[in-house]
N, CA, C and O atoms as a Tinker XYZ file with bonds, in Angstrom:
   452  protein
     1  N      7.119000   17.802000   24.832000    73     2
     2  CA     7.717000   17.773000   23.522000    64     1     3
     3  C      9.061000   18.495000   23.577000    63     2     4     5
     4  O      9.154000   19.641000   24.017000    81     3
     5  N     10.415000   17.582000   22.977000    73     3     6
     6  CA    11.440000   18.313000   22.722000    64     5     7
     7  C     11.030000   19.713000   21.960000    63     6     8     9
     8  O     10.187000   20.025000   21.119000    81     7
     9  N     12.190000   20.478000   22.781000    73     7    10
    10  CA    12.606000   21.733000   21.459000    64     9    11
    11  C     13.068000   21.333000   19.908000    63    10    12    13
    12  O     13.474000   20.177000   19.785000    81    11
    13  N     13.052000   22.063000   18.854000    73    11    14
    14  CA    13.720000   21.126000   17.750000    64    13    15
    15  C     14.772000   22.091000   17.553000    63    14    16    17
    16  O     14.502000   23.288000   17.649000    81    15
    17  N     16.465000   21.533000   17.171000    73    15    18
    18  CA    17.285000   22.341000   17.130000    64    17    19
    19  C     16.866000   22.899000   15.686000    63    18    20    21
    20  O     16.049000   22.499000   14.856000    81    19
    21  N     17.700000   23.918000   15.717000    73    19    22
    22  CA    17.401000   25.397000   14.346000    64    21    23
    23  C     18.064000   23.712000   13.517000    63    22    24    25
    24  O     18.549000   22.795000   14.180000    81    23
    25  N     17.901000   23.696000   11.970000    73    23    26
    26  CA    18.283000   22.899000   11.358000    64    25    27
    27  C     19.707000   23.628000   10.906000    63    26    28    29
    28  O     19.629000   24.844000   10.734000    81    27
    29  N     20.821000   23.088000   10.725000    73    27    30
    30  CA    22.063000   24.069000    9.941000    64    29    31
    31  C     22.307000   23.736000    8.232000    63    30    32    33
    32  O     21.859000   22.685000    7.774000    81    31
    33  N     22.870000   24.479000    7.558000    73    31    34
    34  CA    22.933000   24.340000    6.334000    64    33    35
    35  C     23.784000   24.271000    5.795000    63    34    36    37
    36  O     24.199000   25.426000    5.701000    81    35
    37  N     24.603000   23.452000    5.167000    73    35    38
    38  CA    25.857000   24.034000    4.515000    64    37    39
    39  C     26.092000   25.171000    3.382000    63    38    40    41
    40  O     25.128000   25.800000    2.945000    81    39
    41  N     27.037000   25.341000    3.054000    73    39    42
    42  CA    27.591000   26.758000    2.720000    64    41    43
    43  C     27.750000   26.204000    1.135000    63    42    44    45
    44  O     28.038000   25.073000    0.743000    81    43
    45  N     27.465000   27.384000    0.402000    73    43    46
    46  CA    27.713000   26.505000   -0.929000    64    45    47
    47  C     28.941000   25.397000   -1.399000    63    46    48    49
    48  O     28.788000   24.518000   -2.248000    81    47
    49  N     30.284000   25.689000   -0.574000    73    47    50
    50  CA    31.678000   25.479000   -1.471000    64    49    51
    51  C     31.204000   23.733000   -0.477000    63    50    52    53
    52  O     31.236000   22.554000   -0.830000    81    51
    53  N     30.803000   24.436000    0.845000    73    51    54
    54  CA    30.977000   23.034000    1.911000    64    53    55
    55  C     29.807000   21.658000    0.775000    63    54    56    57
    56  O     30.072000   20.461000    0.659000    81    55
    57  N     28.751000   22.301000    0.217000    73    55    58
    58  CA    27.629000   21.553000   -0.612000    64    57    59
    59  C     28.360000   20.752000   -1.392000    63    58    60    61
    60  O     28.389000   19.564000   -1.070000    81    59
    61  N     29.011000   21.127000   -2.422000    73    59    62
    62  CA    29.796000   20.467000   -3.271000    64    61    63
    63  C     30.716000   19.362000   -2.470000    63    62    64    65
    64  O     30.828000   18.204000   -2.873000    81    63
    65  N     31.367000   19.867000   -1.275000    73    63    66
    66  CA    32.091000   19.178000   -1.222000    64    65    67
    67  C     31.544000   17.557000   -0.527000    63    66    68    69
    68  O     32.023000   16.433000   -0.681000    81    67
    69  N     30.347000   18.036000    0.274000    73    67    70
    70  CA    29.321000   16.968000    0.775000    64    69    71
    71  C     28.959000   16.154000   -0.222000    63    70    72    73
    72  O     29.231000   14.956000   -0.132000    81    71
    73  N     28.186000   16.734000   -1.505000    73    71    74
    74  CA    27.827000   15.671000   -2.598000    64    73    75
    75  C     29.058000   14.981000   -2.881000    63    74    76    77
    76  O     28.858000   13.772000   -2.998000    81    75
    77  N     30.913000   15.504000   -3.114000    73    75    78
    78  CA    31.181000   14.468000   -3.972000    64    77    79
    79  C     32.022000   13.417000   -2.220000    63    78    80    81
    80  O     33.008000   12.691000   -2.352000    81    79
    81  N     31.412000   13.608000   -1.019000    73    79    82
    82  CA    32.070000   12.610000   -0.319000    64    81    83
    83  C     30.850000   11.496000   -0.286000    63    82    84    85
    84  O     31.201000   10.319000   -0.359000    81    83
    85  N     29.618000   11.753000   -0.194000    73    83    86
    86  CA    28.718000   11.213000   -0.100000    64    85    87
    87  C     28.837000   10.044000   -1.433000    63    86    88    89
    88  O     28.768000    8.818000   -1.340000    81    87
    89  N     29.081000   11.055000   -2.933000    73    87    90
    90  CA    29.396000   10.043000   -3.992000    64    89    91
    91  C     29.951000    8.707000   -3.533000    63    90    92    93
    92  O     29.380000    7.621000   -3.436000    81    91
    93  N     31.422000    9.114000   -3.230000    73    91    94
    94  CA    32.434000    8.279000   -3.142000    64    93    95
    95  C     32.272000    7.450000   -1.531000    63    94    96    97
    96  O     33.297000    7.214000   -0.892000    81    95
    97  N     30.931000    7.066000   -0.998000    73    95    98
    98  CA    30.772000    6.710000    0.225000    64    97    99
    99  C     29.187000    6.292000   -0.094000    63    98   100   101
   100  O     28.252000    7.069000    0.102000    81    99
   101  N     29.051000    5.066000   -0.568000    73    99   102
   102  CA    27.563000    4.570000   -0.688000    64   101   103
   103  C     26.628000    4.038000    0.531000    63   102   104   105
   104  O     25.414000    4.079000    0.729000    81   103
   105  N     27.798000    3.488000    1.302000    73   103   106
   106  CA    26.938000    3.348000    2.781000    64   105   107
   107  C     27.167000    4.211000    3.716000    63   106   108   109
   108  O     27.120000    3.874000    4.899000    81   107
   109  N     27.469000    5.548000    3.303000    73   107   110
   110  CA    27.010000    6.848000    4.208000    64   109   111
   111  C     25.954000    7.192000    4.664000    63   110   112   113
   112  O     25.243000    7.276000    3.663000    81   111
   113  N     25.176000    7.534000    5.774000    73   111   114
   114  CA    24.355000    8.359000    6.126000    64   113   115
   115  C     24.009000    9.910000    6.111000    63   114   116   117
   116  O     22.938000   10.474000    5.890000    81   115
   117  N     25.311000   10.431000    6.431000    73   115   118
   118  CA    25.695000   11.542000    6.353000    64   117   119
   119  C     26.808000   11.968000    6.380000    63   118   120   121
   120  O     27.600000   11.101000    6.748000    81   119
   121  N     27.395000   13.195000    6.095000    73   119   122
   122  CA    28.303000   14.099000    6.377000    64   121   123
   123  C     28.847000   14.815000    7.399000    63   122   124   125
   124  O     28.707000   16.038000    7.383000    81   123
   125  N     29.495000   14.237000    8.368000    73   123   126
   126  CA    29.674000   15.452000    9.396000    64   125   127
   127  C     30.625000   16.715000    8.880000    63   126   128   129
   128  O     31.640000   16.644000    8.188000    81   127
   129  N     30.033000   17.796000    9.387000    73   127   130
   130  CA    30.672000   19.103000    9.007000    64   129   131
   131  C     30.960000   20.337000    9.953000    63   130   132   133
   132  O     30.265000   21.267000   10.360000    81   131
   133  N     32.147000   19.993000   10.116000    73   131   134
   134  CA    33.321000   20.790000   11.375000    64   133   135
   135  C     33.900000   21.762000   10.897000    63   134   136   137
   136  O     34.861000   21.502000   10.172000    81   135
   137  N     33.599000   22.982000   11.083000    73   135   138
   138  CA    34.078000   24.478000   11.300000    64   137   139
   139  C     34.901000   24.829000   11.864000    63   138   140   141
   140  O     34.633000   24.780000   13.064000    81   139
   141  N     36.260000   25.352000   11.586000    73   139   142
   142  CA    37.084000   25.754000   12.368000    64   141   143
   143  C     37.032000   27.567000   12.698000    63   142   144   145
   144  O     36.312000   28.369000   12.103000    81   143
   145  N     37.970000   27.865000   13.760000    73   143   146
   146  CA    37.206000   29.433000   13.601000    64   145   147
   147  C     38.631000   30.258000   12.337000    63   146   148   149
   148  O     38.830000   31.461000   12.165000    81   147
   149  N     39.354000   29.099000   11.690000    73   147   150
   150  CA    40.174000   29.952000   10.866000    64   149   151
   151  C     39.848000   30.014000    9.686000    63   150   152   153
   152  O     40.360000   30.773000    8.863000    81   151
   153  N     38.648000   28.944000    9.402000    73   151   154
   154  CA    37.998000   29.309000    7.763000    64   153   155
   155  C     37.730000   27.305000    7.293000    63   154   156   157
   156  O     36.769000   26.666000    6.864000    81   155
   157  N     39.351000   26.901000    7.733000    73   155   158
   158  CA    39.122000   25.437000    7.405000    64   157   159
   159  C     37.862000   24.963000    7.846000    63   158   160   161
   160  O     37.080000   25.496000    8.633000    81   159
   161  N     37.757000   23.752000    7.156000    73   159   162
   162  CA    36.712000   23.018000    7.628000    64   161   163
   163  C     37.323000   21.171000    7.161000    63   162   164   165
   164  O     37.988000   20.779000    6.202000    81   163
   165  N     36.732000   20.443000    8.316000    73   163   166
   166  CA    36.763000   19.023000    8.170000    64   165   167
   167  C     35.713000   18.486000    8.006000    63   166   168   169
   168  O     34.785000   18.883000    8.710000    81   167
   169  N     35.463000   17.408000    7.041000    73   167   170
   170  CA    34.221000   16.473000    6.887000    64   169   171
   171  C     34.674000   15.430000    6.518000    63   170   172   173
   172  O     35.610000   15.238000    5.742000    81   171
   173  N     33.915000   14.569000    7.154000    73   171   174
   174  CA    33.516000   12.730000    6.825000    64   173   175
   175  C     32.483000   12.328000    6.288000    63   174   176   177
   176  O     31.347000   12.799000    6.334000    81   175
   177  N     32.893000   11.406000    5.749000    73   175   178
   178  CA    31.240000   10.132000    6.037000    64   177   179
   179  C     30.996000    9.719000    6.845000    63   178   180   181
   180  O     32.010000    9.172000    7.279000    81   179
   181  N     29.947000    9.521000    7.678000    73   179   182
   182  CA    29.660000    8.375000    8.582000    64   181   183
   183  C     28.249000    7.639000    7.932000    63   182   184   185
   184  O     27.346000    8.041000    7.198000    81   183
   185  N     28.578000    6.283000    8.640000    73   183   186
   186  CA    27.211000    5.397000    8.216000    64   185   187
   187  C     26.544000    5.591000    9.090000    63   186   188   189
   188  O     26.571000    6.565000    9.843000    81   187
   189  N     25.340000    4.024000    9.130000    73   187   190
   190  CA    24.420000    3.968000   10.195000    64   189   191
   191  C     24.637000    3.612000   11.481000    63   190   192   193
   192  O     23.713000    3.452000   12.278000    81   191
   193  N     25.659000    3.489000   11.722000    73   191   194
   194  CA    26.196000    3.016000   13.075000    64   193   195
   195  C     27.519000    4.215000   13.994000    63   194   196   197
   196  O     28.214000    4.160000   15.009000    81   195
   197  N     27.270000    5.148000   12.920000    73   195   198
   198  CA    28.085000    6.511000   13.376000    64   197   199
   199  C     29.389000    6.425000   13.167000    63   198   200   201
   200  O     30.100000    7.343000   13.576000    81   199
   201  N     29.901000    5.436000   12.565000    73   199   202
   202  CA    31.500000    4.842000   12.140000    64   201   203
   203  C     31.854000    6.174000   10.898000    63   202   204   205
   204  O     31.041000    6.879000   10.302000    81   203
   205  N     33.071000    6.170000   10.829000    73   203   206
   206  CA    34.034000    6.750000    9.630000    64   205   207
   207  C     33.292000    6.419000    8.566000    63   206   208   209
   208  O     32.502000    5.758000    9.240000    81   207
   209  N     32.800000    6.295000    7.300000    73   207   210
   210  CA    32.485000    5.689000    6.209000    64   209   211
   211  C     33.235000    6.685000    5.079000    63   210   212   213
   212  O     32.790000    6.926000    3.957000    81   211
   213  N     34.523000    7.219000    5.672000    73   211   214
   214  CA    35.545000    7.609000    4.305000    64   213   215
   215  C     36.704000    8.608000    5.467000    63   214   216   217
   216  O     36.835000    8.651000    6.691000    81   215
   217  N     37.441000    9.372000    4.186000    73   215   218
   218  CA    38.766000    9.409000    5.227000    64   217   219
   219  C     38.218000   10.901000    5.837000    63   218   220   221
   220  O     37.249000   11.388000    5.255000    81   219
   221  N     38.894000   11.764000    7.171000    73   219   222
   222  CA    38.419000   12.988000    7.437000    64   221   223
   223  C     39.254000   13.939000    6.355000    63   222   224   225
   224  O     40.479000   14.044000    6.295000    81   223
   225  N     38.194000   14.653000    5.451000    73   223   226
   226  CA    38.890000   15.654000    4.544000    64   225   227
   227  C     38.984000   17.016000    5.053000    63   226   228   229
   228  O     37.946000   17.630000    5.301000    81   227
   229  N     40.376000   17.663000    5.272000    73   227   230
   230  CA    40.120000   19.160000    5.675000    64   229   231
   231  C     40.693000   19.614000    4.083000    63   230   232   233
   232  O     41.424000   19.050000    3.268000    81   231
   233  N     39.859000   21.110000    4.104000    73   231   234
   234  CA    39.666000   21.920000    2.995000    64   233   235
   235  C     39.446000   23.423000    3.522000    63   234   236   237
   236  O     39.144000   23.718000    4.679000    81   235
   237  N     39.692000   24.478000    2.271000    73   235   238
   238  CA    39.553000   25.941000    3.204000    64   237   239
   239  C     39.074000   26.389000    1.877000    63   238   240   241
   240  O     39.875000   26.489000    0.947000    81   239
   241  N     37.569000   26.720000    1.700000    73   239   242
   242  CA    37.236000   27.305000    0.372000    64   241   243
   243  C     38.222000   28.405000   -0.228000    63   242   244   245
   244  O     38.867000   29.123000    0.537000    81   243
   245  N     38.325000   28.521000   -1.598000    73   243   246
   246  CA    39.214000   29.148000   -2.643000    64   245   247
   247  C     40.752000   29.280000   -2.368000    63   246   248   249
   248  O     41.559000   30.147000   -2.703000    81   247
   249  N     40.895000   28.022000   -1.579000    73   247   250
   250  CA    42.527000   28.249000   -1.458000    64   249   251
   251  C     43.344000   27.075000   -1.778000    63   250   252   253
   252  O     42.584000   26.244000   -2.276000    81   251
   253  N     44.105000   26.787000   -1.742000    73   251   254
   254  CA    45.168000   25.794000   -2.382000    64   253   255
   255  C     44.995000   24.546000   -1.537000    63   254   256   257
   256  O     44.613000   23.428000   -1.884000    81   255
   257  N     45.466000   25.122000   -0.021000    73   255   258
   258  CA    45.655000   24.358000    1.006000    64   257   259
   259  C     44.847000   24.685000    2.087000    63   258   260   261
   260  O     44.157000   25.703000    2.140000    81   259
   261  N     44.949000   23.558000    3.230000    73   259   262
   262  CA    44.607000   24.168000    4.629000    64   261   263
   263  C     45.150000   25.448000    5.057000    63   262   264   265
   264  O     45.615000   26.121000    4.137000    81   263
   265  N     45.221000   26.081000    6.512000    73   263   266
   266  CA    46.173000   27.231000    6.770000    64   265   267
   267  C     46.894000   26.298000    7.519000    63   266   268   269
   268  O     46.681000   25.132000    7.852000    81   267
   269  N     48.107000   27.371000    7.766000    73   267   270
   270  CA    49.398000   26.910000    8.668000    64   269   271
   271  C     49.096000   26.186000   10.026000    63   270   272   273
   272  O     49.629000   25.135000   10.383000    81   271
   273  N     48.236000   26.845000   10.673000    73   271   274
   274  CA    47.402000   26.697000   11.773000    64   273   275
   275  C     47.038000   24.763000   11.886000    63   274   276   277
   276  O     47.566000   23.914000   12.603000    81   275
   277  N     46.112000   24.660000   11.011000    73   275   278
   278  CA    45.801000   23.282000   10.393000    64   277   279
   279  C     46.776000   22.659000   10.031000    63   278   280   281
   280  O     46.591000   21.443000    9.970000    81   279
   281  N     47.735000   23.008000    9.769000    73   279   282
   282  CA    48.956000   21.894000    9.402000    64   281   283
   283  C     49.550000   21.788000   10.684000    63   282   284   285
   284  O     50.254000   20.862000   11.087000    81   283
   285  N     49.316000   22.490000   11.099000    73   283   286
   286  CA    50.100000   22.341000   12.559000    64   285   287
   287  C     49.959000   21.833000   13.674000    63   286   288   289
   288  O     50.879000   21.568000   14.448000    81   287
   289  N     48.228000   21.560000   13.948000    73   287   290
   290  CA    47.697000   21.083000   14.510000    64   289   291
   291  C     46.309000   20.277000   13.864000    63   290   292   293
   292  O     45.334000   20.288000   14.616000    81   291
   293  N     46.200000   19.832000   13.017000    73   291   294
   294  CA    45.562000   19.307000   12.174000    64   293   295
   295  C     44.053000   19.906000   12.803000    63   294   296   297
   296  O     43.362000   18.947000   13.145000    81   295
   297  N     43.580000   20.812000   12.968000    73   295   298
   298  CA    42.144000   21.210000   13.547000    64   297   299
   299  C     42.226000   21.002000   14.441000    63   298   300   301
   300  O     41.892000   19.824000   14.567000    81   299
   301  N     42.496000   21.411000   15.347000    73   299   302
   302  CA    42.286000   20.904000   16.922000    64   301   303
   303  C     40.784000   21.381000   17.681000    63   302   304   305
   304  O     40.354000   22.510000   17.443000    81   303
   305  N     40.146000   20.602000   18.452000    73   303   306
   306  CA    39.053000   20.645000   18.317000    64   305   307
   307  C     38.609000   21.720000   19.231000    63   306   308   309
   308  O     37.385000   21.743000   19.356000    81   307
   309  N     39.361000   22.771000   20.021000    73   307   310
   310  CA    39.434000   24.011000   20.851000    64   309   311
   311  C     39.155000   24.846000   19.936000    63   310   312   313
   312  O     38.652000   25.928000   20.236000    81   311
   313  N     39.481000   24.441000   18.376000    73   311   314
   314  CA    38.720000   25.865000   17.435000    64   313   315
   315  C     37.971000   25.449000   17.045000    63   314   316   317
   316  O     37.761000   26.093000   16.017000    81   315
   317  N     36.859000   24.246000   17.168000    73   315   318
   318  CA    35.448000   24.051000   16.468000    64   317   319
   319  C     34.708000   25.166000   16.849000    63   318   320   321
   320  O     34.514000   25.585000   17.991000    81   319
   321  N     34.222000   25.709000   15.541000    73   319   322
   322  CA    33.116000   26.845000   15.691000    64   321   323
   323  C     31.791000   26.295000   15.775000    63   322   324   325
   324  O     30.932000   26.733000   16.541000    81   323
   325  N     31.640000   25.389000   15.031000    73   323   326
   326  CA    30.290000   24.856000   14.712000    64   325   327
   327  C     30.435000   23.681000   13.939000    63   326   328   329
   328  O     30.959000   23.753000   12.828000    81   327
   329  N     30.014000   22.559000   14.419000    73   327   330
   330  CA    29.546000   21.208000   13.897000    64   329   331
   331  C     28.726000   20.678000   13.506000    63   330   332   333
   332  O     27.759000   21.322000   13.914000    81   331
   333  N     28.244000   19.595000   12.748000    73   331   334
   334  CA    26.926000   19.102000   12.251000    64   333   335
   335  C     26.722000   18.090000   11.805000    63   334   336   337
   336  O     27.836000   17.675000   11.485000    81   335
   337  N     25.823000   17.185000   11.488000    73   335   338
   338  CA    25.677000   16.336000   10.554000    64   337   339
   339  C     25.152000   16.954000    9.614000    63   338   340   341
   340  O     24.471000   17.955000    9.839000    81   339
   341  N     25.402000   16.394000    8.119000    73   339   342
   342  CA    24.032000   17.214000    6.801000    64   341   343
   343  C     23.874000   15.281000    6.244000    63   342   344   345
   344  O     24.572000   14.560000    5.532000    81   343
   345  N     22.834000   15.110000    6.877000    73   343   346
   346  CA    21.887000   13.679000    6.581000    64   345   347
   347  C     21.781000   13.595000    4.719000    63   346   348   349
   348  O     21.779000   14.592000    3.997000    81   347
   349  N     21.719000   12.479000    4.342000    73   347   350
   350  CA    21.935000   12.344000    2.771000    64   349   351
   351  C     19.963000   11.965000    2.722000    63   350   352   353
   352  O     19.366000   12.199000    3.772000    81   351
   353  N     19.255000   11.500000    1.699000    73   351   354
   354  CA    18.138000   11.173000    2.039000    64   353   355
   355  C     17.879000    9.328000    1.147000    63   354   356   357
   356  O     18.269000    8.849000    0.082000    81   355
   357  N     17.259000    8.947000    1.994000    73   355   358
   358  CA    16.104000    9.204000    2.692000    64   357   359
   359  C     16.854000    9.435000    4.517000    63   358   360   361
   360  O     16.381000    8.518000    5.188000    81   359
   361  N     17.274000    9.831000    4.913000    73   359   362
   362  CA    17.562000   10.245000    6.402000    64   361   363
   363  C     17.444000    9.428000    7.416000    63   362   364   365
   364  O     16.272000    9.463000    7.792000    81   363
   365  N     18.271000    8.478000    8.251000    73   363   366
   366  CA    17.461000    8.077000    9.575000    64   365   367
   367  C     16.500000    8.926000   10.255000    63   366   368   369
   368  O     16.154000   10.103000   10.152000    81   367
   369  N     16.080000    7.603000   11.234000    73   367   370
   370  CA    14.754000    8.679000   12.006000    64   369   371
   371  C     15.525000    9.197000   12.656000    63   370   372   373
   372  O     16.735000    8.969000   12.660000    81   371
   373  N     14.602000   10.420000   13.680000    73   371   374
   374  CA    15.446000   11.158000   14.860000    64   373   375
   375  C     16.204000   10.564000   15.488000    63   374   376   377
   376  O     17.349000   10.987000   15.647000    81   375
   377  N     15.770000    9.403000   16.028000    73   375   378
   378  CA    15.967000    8.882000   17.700000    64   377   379
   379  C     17.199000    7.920000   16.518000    63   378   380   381
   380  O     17.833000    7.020000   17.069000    81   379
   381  N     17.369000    8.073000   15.536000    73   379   382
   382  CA    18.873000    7.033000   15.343000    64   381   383
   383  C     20.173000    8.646000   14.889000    63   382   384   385
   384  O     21.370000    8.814000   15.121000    81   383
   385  N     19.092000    9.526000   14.169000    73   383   386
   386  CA    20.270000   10.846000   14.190000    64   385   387
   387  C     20.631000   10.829000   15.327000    63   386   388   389
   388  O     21.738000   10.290000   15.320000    81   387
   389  N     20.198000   11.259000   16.907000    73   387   390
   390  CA    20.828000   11.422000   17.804000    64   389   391
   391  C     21.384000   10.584000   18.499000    63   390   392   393
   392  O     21.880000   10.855000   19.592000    81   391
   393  N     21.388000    9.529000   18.014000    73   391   394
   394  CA    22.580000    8.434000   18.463000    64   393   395
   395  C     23.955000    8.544000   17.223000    63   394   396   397
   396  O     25.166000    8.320000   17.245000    81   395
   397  N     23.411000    8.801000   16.669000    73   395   398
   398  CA    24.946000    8.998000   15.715000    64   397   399
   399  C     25.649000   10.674000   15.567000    63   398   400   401
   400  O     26.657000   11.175000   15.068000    81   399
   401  N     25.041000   10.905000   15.948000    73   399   402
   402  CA    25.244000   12.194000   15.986000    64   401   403
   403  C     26.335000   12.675000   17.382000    63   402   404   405
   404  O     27.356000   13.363000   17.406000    81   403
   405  N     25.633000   12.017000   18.368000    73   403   406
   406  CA    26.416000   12.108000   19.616000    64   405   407
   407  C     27.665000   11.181000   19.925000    63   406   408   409
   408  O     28.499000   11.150000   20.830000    81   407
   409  N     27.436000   10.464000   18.817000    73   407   410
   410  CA    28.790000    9.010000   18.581000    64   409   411
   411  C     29.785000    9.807000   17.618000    63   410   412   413
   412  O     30.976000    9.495000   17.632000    81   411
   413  N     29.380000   10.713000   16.876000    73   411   414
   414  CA    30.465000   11.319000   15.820000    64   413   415
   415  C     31.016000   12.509000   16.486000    63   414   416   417
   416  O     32.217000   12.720000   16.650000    81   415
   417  N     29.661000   13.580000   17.006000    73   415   418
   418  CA    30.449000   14.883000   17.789000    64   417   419
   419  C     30.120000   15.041000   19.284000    63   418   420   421
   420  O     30.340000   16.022000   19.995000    81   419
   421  N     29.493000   13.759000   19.643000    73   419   422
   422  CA    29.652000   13.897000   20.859000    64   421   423
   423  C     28.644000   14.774000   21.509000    63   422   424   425
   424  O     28.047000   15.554000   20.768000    81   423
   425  N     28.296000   14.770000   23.054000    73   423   426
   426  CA    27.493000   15.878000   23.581000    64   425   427
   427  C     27.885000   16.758000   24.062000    63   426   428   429
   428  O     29.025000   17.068000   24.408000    81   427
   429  N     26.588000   17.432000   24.148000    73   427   430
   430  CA    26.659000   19.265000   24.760000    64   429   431
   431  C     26.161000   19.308000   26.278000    63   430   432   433
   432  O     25.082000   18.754000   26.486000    81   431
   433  N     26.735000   19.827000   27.233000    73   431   434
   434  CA    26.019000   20.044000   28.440000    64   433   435
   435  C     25.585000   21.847000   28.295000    63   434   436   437
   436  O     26.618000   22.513000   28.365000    81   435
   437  N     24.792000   22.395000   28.183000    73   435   438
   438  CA    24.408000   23.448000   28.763000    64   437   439
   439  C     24.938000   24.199000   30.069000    63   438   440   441
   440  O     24.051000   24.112000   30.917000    81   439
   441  N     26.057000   24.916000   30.571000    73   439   442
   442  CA    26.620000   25.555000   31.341000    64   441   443
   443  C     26.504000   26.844000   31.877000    63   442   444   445
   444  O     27.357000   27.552000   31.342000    81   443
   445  N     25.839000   27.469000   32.686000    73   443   446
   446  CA    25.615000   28.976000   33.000000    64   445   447
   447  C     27.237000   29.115000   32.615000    63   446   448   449
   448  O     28.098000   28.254000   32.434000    81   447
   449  N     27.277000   30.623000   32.567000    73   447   450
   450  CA    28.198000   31.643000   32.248000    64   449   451
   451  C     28.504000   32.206000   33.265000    63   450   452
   452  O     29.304000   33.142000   33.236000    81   451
């Protein structure tokens, strides 16, 4: 039996912002949700086939704009802190999350230190 990864959660401001992309994205599956380590964050829709299903929105809770950083390099993916899908419901099964999942952020190899 697989391990099961810890499940992740979004953050309240990131919640809101999931419900209104999900709104505006009826054949979404989910939300992917990309952490930068400067506060921004990017999210999409994707459908069932792991495609775009709306545009990538970056946002930085209680602030106007992205930071400078983000404008400058629009997120570059050397500062992802932490990534995710947050599944809408009723949810694909596993074995189709981890095909879309690895089609949106791709895989992890495990590397000694």
């Amino acid at each position: 039996m697989a391990a099961k990864k810890a499940q992740r959660t979004p953050e309240q401001g990131e919640q809101a912002m999931i419900e209104g992309i999900l709104e505006g994205s009826p054949e979404a599956v989910g939300v992917a949700v990309i952490r930068l380590n400067c506060g921004c964050r990017k999210m999409a829709a994707v459908d069932s086939n792991g495609e775009p299903a709306s545009k990538i929105i970056m946002y930085r809770d209680l602030a106007e704009s992205i930071c400078e950083q983000c404008r400058e390099d629009n997120g570059d993916y050397m500062r992802v802190t932490e990534q995710f899908i947050h599944w809408n419901t009723p949810a694909p099964d596993d074995s189709q999350k981890s095909i879309i999942s690895a089609k949106v952020l791709g895989t992890t190899e495990n590397h000694p230190q």
